[in-house]
C-alpha positions as CSV (number, residue, x, y, z in Angstrom):
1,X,159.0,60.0,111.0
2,X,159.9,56.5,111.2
3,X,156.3,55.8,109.0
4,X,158.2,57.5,106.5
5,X,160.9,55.1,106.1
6,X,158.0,52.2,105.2
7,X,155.9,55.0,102.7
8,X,159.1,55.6,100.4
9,X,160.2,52.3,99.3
10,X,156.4,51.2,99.4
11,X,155.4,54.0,97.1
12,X,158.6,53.4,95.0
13,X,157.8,49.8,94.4
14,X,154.2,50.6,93.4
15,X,155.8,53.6,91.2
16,X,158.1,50.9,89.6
17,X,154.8,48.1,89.0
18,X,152.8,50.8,87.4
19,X,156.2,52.2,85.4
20,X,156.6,48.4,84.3
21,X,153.0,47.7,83.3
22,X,153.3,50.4,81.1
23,X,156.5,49.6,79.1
24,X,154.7,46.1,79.1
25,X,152.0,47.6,77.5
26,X,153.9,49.7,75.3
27,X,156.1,46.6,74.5
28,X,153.1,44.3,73.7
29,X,151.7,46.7,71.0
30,X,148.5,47.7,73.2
31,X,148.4,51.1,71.5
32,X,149.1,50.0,68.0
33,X,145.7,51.6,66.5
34,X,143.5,52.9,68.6
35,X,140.9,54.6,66.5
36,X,141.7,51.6,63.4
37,X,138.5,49.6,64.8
38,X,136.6,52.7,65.4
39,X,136.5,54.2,62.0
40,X,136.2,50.6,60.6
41,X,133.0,49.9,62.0
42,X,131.8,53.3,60.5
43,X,132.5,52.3,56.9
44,X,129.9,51.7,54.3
45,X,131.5,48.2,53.1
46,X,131.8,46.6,57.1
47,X,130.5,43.4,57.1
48,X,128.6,41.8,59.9
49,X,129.1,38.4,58.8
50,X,132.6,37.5,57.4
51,X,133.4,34.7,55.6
52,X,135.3,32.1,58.3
């Protein structure tokens, strides 16, 4: 039981990092347009070599 007592607050701090990467990740626009570059590619007028 007492191996219980050092599970729960290690499994809520990892709960919390994973929770917080997230809403970083949300925050930092990370899934913005997922499927934008995709279809992009796809198109007929893509160019290889843009212009700099």
């Amino acid at each position: 039981m007492t191996v219980l007592a050092y599970l729960i607050p290690i499994s809520l701090m990892l709960g919390g990092i994973g929770l917080g990467a997230f809403i970083w990740s949300l925050n930092s626009d990370q899934y913005d347009d997922p499927e934008g570059n995709a279809r992009r590619i796809l198109r007929p007028d893509y160019d290889d070599h843009p212009k700099p």
